[in-house]
VEXLODO-331898 format. One record per atom (N, C-alpha, C): x, y, z; residue in one letter. Coordinates in steps of 0.1 Angstrom, whole numbers, padded with zeros to 4 digits, always signed. Atoms other than C-alpha are relative to their C-alpha. Layout:
<sites>
XYZA;...
</sites>
This chain:
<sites>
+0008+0009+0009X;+1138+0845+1260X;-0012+0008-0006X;+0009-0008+0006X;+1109+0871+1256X;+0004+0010-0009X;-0007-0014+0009X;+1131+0899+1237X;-0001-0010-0018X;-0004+0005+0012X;+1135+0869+1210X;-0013-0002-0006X;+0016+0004+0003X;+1092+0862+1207X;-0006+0015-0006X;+0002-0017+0003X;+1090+0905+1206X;+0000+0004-0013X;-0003-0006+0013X;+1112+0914+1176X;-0006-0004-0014X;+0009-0003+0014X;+1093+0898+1148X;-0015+0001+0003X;+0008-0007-0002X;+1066+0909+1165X;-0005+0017+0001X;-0007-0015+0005X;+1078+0946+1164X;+0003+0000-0011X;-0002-0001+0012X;+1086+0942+1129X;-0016-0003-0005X;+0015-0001+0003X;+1049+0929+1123X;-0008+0011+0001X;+0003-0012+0001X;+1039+0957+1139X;+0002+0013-0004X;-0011-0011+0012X;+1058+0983+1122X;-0007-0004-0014X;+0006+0003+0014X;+1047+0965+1087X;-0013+0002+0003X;+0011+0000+0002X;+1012+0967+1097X;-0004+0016+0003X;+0001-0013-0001X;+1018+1005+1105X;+0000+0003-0011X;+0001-0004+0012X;+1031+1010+1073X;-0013+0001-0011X;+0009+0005+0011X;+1009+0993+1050X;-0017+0008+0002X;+0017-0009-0001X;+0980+1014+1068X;+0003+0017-0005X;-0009-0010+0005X;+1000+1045+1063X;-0001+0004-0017X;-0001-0005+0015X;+1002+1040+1026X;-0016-0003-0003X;+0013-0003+0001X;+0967+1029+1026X;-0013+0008+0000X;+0005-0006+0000X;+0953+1057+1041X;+0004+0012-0014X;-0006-0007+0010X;+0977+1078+1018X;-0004+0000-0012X;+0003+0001+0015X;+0967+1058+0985X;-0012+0004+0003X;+0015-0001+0002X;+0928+1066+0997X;+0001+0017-0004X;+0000-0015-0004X;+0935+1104+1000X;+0006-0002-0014X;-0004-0005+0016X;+0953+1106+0965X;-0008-0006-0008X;+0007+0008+0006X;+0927+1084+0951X;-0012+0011-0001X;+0009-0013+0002X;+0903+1116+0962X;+0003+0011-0007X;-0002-0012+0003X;+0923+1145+0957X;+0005-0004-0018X;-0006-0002+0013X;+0940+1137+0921X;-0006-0009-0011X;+0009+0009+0011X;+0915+1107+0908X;+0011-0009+0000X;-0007+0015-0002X;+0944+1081+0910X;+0009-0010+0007X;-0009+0006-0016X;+0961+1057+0931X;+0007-0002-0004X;-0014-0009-0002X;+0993+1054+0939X;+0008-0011-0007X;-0001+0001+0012X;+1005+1030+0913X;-0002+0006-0012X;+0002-0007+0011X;+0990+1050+0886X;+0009+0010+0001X;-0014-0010+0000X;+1011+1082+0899X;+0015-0013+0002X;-0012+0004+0000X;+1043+1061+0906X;+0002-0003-0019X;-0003+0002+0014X;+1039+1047+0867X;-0003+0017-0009X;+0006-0013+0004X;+1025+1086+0857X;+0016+0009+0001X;-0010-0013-0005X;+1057+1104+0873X;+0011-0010-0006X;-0017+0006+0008X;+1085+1077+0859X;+0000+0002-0015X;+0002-0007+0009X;+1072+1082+0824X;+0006+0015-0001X;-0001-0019-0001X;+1072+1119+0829X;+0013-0001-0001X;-0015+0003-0001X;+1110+1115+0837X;+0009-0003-0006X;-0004-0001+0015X;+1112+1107+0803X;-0003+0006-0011X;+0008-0007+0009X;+1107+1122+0770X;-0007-0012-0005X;+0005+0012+0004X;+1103+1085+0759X;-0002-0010+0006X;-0007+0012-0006X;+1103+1051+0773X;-0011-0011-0001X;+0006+0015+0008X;+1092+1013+0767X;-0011-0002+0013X;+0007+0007-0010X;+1065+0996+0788X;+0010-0008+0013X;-0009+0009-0007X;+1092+0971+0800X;+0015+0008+0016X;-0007-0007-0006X;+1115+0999+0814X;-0004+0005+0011X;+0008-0005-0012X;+1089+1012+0837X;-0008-0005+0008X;+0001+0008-0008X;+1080+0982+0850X;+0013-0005+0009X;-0008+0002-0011X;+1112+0975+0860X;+0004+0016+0009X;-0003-0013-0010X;+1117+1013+0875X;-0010-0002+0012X;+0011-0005-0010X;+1083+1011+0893X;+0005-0016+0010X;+0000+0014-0010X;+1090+0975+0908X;-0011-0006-0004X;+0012+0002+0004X;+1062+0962+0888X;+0003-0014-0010X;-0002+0003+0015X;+1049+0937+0866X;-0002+0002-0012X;+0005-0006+0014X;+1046+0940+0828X;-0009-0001-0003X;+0009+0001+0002X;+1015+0931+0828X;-0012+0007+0008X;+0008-0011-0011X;+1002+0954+0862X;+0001+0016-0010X;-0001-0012+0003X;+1021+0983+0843X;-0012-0002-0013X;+0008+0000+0007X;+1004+0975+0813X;-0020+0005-0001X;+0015-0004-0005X;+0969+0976+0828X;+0000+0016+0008X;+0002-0016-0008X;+0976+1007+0843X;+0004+0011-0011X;-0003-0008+0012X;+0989+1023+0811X;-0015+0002-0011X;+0012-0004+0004X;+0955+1012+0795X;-0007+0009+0009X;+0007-0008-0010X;+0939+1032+0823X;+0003+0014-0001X;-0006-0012+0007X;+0960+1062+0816X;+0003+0007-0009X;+0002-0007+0023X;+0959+1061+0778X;-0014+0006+0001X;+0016+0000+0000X;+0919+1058+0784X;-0001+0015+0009X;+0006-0010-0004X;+0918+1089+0805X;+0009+0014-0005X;-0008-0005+0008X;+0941+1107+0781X;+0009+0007+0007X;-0011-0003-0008X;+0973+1113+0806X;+0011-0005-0005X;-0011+0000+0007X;+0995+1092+0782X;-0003-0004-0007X;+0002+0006+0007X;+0998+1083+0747X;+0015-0015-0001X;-0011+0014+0002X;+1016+1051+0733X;+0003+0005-0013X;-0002-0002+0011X;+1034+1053+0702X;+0010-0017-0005X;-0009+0012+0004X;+1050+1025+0681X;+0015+0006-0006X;-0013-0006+0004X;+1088+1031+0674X;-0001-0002-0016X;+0002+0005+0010X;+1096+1036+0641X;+0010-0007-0005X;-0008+0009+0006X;+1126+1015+0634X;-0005-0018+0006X;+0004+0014-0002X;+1112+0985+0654X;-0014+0001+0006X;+0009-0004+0004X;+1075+0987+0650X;-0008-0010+0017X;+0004+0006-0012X;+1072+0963+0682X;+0001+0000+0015X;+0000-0005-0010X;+1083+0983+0703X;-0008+0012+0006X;+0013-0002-0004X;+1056+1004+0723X;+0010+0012+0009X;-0004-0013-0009X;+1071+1042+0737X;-0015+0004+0002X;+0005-0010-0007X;+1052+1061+0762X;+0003+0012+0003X;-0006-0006-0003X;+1048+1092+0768X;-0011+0011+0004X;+0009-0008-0006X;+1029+1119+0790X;-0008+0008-0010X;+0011-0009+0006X;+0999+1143+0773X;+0005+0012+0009X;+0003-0013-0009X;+0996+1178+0785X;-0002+0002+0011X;+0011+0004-0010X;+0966+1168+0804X;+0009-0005+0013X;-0007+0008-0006X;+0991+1141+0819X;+0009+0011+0010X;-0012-0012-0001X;+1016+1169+0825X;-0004+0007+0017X;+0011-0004-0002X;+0992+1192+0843X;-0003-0007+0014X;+0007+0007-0015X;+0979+1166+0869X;+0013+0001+0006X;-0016-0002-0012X;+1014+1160+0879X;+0006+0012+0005X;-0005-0008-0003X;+1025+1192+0883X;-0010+0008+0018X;+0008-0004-0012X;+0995+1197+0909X;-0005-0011+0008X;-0001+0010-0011X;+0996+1165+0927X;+0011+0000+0010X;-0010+0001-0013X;+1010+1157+0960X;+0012-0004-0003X;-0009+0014-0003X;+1038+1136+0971X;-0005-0009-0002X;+0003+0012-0005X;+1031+1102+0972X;+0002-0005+0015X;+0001+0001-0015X;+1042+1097+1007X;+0005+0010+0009X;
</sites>
């Protein structure tokens, strides 16, 4: 009867390993590179392209269009990506890494 009270308690504990794990992790890339670890995960799937839509790299990152968004402002603003408007459909919104952008990634860590 006690093995059955344990296991989602073993699983709690495990998820609460993790979650510190990546929090210590996101604090340390938040020092060494200037951004956290959404910003590189949306920073390095760009990169990955020469182009790509807002909407694409929210679904790659597991995100929403509205988180990537705010983190794209964040990254346009520190000049690591620009946006461009397509030119056959003027509503659509490509990304795509800077130099600068380039650069950081190439001398950033892992993520985990």
């Amino acid at each position: 009867m006690g093995s059955k009270n344990q296991t989602p308690q073993m699983i709690l504990s495990s998820l609460r390993q993790i979650i510190r794990a990546m929090d210590i992790r996101s604090r340390y890339l938040g020092r060494t590179v200037g951004l956290t670890v959404p910003q590189l995960v949306v920073l390095r799937a760009i990169d990955e392209h020469d182009q790509i839509p807002i909407g694409r790299i929210a679904e790659q990152a597991s995100l929403s269009q509205a988180t990537v968004t705010n983190i794209v402002d964040r990254l346009e603003q520190r000049g690591l990506l620009v946006r461009a408007r397509g030119d056959v459909d003027r509503r659509k919104v490509w990304l795509k890494v800077t130099p600068d952008g380039s650069m950081l990634l190439a001398k950033s860590p892992e993520i985990l």
